[in-house]
C-alpha positions as a printed Julia matrix, in Angstrom:
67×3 Matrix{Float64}:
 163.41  -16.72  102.22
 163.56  -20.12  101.69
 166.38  -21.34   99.37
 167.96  -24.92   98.83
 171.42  -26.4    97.64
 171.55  -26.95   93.74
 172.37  -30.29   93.85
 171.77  -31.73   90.6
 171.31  -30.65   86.87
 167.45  -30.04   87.5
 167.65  -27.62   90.51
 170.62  -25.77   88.18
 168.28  -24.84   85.68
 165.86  -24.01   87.88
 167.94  -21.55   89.62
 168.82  -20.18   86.45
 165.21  -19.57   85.58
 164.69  -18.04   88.78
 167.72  -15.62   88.13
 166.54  -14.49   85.04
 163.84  -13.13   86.59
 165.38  -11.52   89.16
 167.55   -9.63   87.48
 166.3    -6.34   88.0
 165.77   -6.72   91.63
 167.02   -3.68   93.56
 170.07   -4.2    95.61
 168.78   -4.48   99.09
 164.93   -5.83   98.94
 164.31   -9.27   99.43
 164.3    -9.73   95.77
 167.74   -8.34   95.43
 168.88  -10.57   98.25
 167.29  -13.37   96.63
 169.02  -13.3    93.48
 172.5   -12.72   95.49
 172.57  -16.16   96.89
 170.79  -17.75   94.21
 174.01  -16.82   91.77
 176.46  -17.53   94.55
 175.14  -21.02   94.79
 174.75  -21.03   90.64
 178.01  -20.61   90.28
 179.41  -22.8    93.06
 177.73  -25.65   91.1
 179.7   -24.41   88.13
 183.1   -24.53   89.24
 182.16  -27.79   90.63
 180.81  -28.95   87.27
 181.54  -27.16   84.63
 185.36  -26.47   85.39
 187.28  -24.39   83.02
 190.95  -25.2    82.55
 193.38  -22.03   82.65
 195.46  -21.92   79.14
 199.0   -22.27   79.24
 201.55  -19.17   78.93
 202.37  -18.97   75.54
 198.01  -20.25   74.61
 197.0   -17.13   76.84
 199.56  -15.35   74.57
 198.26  -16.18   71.38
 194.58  -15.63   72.84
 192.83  -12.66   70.79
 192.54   -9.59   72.91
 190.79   -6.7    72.59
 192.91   -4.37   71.06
């Protein structure tokens, strides 16, 4: 299995692409594998660029819920 670093914005959406499609792979084939580390390294470039700030207290108290 040969599978490189997203590095840039390019590789990103191709890795997305590439999950799509794999997400019905069974857990445990090479397909399955596959799509593990593809979202592991998806979502490493996430946090990295696409960082989401925490609310504060009282913002994550006024946040609608699901009750």
């Amino acid at each position: 299995m040969y599978i490189k670093p997203i590095k840039t914005r390019a590789d990103y959406r191709r890795a997305l692409r590439e999950i799509e499609g794999l997400m019905s792979a069974e857990a445990d084939t090479p397909e399955g594998d596959r799509l593990d580390v593809l979202v592991a390294l998806a979502e490493a470039y996430e946090r990295l660029h696409f960082p989401m700030e925490l609310p504060d207290a009282v913002d994550a108290i006024k946040l609608p819920g699901p009750f």
